[in-house]
N, CA, C and O of each residue as an XYZ file, in Angstrom:
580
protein
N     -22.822    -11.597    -13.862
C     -23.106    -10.236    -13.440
C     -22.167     -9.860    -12.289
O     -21.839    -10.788    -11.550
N     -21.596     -8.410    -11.977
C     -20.720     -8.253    -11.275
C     -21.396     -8.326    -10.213
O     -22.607     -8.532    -10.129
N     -20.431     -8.115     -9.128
C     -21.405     -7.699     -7.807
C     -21.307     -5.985     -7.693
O     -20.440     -5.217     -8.111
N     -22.512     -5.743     -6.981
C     -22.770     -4.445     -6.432
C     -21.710     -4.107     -5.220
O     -21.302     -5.009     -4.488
N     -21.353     -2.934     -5.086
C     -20.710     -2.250     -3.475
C     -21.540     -1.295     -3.272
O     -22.226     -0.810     -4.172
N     -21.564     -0.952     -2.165
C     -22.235      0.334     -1.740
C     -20.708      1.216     -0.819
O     -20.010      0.756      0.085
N     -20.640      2.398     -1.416
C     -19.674      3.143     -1.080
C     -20.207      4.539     -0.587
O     -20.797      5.242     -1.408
N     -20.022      5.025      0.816
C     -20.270      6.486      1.340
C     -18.807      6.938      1.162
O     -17.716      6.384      1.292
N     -19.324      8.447      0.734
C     -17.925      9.259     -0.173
C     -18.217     10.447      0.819
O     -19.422     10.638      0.657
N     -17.820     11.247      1.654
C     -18.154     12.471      2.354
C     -16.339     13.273      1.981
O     -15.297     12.652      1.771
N     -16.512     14.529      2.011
C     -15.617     15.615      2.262
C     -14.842     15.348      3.606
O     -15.237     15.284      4.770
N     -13.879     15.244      3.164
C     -12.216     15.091      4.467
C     -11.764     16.125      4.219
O     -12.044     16.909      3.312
N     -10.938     16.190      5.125
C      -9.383     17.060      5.297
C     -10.171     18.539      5.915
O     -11.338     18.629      6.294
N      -9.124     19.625      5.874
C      -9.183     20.880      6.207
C     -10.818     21.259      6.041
O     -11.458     21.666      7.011
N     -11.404     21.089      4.759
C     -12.216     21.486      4.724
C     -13.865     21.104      5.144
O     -14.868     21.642      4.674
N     -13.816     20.199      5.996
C     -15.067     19.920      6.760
C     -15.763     21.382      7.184
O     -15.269     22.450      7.547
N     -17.106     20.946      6.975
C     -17.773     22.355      7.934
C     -18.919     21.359      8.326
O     -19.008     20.155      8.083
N     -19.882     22.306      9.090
C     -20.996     22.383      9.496
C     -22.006     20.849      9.068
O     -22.280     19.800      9.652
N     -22.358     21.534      7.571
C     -23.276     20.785      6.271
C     -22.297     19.762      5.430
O     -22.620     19.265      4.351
N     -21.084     19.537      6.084
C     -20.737     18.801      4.944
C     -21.428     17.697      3.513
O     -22.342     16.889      3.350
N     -20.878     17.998      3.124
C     -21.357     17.402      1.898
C     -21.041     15.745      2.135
O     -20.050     15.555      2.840
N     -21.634     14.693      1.724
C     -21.762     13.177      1.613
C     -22.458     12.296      0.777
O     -23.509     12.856      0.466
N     -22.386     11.250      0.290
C     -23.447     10.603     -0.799
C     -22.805      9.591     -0.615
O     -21.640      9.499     -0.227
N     -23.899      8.371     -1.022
C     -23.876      6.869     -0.953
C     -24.359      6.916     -2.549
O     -24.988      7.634     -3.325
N     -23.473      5.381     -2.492
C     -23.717      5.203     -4.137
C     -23.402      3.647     -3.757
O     -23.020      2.933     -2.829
N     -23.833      3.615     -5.133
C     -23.719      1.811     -5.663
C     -23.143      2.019     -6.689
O     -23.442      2.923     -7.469
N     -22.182      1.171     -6.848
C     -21.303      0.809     -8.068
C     -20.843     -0.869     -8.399
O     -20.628     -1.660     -7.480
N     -20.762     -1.157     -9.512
C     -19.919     -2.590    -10.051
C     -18.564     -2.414     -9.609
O     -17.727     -1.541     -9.837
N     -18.560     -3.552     -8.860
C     -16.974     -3.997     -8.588
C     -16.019     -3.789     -9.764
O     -14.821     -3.691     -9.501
N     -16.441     -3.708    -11.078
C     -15.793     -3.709    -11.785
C     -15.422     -2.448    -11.955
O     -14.557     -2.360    -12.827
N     -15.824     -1.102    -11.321
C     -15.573     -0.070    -11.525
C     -14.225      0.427    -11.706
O     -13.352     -0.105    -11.020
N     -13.955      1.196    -12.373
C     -12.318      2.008    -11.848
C     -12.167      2.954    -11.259
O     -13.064      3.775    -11.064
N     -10.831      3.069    -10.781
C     -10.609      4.119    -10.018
C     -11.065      5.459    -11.008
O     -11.963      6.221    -10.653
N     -10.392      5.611    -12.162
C     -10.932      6.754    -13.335
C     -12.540      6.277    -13.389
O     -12.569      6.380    -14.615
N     -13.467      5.978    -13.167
C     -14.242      6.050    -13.581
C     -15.027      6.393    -12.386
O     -16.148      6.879    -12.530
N     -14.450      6.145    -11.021
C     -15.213      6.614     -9.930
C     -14.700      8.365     -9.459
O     -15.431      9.157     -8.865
N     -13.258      8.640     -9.922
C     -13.270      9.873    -10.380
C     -14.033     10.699    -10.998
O     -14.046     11.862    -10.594
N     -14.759     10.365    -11.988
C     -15.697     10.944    -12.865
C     -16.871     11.113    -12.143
O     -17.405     12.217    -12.038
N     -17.433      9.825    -11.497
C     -18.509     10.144    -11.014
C     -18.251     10.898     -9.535
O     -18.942     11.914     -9.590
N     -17.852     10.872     -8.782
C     -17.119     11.907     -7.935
C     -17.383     13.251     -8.628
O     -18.307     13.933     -8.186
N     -16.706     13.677     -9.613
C     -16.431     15.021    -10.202
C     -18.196     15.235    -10.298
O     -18.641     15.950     -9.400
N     -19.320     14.634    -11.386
C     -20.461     14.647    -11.536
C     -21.205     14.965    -10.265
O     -21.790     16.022    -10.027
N     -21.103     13.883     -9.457
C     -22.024     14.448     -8.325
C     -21.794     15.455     -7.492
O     -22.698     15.685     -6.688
N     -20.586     16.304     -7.440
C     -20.799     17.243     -6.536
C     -20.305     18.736     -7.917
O     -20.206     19.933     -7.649
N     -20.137     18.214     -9.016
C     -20.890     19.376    -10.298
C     -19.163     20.411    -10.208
O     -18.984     21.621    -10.067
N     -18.247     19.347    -10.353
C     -16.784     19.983    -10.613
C     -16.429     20.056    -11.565
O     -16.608     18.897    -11.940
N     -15.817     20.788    -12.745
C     -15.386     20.550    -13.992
C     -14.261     19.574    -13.556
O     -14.020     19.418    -12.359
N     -13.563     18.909    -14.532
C     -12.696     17.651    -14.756
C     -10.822     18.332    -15.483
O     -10.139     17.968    -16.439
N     -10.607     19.555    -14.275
C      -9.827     20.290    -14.668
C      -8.323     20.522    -14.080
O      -7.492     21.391    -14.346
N      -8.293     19.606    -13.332
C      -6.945     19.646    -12.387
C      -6.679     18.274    -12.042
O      -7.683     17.562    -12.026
N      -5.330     17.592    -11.697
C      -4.860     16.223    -11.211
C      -5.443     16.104    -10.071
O      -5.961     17.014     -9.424
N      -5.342     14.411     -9.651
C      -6.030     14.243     -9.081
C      -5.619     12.573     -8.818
O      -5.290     11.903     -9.797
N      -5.656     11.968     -7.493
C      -4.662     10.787     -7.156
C      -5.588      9.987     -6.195
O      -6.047     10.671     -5.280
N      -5.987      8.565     -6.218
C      -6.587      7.975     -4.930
C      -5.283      7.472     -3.976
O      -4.252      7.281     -4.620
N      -5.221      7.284     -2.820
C      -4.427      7.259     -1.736
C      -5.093      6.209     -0.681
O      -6.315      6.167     -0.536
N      -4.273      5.431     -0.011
C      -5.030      4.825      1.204
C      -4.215      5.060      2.471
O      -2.997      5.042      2.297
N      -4.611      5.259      3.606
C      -4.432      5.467      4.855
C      -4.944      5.497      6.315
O      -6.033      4.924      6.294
N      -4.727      5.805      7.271
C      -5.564      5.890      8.138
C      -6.277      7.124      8.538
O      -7.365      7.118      9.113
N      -5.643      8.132      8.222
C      -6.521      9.877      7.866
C      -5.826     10.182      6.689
O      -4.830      9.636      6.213
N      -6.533     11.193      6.259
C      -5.979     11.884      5.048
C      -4.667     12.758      4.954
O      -4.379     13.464      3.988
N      -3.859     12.593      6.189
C      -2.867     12.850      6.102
C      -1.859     11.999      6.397
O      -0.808     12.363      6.925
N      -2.179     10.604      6.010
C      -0.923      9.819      6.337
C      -1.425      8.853      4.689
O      -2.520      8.293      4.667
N      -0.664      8.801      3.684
C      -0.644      8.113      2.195
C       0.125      6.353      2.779
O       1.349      6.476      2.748
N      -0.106      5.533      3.047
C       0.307      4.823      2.907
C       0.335      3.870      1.275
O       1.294      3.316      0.739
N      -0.464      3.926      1.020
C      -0.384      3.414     -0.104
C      -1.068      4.538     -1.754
O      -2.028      5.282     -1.551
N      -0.542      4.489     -2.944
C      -1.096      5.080     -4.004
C      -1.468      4.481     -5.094
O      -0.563      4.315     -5.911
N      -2.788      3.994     -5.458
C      -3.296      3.648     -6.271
C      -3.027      3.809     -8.102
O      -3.491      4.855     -8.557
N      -2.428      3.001     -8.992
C      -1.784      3.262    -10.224
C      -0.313      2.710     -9.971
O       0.309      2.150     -9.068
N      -0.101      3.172    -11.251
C       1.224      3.100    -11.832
C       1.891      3.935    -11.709
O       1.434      5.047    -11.973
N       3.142      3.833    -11.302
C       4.448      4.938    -11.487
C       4.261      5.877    -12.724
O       3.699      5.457    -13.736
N       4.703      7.055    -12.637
C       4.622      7.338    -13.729
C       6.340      8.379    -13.981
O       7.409      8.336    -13.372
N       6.010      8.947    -14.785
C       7.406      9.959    -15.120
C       6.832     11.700    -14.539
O       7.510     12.727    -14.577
N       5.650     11.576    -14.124
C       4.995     13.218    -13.122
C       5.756     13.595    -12.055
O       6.543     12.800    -11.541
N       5.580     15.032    -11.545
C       6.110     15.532    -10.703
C       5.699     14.234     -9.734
O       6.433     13.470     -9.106
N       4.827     14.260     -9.806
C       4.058     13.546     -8.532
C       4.523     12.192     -8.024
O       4.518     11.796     -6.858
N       5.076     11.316     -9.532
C       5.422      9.888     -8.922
C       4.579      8.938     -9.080
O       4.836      7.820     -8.633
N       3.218      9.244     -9.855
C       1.824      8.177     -9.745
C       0.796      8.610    -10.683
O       0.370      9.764    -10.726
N       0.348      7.506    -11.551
C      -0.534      8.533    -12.428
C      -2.172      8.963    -11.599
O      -2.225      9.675    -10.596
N      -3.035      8.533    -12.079
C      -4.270      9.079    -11.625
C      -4.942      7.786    -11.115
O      -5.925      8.055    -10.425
N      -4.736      6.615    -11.233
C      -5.655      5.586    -10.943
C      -6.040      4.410    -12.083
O      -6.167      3.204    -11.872
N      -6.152      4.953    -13.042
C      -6.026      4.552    -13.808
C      -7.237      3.371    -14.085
O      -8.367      3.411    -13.599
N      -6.944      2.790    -14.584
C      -7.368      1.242    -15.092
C      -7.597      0.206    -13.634
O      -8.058     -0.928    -13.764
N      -7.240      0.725    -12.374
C      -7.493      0.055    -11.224
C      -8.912     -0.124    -10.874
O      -9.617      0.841    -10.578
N      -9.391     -1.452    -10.903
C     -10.809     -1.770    -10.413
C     -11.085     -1.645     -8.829
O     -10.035     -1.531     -8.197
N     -12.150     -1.641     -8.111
C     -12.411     -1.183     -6.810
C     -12.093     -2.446     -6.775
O     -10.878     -2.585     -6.639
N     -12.794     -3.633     -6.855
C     -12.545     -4.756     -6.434
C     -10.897     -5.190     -5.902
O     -10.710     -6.094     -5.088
N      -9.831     -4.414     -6.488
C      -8.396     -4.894     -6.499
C      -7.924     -3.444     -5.204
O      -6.838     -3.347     -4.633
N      -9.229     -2.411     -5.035
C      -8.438     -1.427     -4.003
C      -9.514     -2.258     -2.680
O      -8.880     -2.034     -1.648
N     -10.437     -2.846     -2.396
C     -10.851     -3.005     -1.293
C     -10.811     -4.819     -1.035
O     -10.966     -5.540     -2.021
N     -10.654     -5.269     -0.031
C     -10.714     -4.453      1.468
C      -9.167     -4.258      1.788
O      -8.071     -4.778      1.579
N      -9.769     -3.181      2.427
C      -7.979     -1.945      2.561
C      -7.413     -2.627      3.656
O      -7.784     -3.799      3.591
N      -6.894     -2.493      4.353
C      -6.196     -3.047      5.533
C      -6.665     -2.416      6.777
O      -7.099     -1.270      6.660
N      -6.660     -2.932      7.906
C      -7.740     -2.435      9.089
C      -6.748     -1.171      9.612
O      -5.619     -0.951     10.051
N      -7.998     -0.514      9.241
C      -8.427      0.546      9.892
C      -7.673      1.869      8.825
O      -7.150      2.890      9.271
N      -7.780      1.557      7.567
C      -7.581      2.298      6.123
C      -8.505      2.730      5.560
O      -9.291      1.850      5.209
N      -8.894      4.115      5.201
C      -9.781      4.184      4.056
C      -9.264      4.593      2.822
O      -8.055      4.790      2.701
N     -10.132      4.760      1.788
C      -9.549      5.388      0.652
C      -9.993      6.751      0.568
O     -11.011      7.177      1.114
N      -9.112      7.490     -0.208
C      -9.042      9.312     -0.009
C      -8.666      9.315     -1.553
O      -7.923      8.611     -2.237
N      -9.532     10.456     -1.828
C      -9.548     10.919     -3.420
C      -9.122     11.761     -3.157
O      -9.537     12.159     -2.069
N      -8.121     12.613     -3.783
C      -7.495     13.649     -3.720
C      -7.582     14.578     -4.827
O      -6.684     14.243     -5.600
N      -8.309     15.744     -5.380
C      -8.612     16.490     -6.939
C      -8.117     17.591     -6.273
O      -8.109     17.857     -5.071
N      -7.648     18.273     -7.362
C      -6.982     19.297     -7.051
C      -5.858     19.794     -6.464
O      -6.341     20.557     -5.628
N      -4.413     19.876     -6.328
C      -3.385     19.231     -5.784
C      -3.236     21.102     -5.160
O      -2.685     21.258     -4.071
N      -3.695     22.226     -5.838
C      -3.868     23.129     -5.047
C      -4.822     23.764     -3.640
O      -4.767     24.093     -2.455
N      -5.633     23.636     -4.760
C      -7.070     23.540     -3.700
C      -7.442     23.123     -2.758
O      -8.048     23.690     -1.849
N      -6.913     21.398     -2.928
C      -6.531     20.573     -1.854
C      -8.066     19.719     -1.310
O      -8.420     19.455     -0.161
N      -8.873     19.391     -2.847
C     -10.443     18.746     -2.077
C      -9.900     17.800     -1.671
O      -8.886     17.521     -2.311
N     -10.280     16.737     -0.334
C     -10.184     15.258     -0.376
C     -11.886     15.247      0.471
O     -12.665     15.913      1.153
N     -11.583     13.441     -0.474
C     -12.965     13.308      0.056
C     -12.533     11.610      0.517
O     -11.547     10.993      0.113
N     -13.257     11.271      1.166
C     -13.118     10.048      2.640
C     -13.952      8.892      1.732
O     -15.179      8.957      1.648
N     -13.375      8.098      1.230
C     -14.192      6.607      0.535
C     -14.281      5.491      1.424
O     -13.187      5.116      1.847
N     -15.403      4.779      1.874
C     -15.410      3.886      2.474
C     -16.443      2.872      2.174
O     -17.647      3.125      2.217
N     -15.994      1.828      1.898
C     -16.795      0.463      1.461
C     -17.892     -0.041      2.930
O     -17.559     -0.385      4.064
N     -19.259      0.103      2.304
C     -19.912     -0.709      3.465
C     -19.656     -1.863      3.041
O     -19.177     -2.205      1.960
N     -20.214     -2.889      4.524
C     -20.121     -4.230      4.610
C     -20.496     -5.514      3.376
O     -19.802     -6.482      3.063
N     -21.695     -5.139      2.911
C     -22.587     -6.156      2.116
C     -22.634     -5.994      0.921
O     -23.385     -5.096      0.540
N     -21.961     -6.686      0.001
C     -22.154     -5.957     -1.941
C     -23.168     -7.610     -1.666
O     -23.255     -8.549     -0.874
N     -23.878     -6.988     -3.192
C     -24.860     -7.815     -3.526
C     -24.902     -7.658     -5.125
O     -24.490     -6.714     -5.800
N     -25.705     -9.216     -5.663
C     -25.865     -9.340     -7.040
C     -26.674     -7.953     -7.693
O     -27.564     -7.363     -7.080
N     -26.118     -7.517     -9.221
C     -26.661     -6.690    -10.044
C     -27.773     -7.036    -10.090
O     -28.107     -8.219    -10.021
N     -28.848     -5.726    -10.261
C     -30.376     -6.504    -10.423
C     -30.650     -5.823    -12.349
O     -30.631     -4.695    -12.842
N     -30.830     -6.922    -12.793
C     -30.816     -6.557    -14.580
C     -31.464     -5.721    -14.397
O     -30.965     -4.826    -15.078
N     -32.698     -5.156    -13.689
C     -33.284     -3.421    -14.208
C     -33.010     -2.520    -13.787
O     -33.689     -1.510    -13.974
N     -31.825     -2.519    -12.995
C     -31.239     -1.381    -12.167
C     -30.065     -0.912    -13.268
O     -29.550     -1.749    -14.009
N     -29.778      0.172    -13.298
C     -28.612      0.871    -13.876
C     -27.465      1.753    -12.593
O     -27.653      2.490    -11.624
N     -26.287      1.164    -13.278
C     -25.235      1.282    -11.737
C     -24.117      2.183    -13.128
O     -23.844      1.820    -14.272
N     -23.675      3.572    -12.257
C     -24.072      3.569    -10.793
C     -24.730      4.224    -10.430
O     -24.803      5.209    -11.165
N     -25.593      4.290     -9.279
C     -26.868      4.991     -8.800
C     -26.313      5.339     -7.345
O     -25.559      4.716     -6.597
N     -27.026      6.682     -7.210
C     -27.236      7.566     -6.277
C     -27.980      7.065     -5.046
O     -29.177      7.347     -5.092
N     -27.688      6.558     -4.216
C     -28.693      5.916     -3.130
C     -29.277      7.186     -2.251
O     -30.473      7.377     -2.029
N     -28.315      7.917     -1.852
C     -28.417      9.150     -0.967
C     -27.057      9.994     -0.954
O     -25.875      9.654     -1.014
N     -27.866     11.555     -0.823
C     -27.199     12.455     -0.365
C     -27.349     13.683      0.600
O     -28.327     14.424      0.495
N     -26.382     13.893      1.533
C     -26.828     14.849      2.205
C     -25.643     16.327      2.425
O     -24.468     16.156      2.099
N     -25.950     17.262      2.808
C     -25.198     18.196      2.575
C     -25.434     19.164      1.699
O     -26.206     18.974      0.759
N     -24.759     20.408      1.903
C     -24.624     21.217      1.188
C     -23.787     21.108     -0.362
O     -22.576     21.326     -0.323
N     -24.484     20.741     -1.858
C     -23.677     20.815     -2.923
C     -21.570     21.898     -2.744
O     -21.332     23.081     -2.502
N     -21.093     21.311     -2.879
C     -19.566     21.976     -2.976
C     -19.786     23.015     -4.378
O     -20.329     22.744     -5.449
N     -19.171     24.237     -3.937
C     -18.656     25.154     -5.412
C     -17.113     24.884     -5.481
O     -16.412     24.812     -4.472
N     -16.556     24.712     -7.011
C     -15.581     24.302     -6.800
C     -14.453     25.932     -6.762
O     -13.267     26.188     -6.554
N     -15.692     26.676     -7.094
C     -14.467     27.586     -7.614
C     -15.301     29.338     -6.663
O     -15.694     30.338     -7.265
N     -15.316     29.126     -5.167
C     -16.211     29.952     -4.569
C     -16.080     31.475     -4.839
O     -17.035     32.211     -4.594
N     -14.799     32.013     -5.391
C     -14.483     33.750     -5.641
C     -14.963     33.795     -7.339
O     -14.505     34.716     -8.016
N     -16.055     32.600     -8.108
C     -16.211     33.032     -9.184
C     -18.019     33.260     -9.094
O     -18.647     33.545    -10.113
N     -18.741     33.082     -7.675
C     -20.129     32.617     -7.301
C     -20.325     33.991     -7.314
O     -19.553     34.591     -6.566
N     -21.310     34.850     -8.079
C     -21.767     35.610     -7.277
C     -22.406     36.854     -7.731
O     -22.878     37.641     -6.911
């Protein structure tokens, strides 16, 4: 059985406010980067409609490192790909990981591994929602209304 992580995901960059938005989750080490994309997109209720890159650094404006493969994109990197969390953590001190969707829009959101993963429990289904707090994100706010 894999092991469990527990990962807090909150809203970075420019767009912090007040209520920011945040959630803790549990996931299998075995997770991927595409697949923690997805659930990313799910919990804060984004369609799955624009690129989108994990990054590591010390704020969200310094990329030291990019998660994936080279690719032939404007960009230089595909999306994450097939990369398991287990092979992106532990980052190097004082690094987190930054999801980046939307290359206009410009969401990033702040990934950070707590301390303690622990064994899968066979009646639990991962990945699960531990907590959230904040105001839900609209992704698309001049269409609300």
């Amino acid at each position: 059985m894999p092991l469990i992580l527990t990962l807090d995901i909150k809203l970075s960059g420019w767009r912090i406010a007040q209520d920011s938005w945040s959630a803790r989750i549990e996931v299998a080490e075995n997770t991927t980067l595409t697949e923690l994309h997805e659930l990313i997109l799910q919990l804060v209720g984004f369609a799955n409609d624009h690129l989108h890159a994990f990054f590591a650094g010390r704020t969200w404006r310094s990329r030291t490192v990019t998660f994936g493969e080279p690719t032939d994109t404007p960009y230089g990197f595909n999306e994450g790909e097939e990369v398991p969390i287990s092979e992106v953590f532990p980052l190097s001190k004082g690094h987190k990981l930054f999801y980046h969707f939307d290359f206009g829009d410009d969401w990033l959101f702040e990934i950070v591994r707590r301390p303690n993963a622990k064994q899968a429990d066979r009646k639990s289904q991962y990945p699960q929602l531990l907590q959230e707090k904040g105001q839900r994100l609209i992704q698309y706010p001049c269409d609300e209304g």
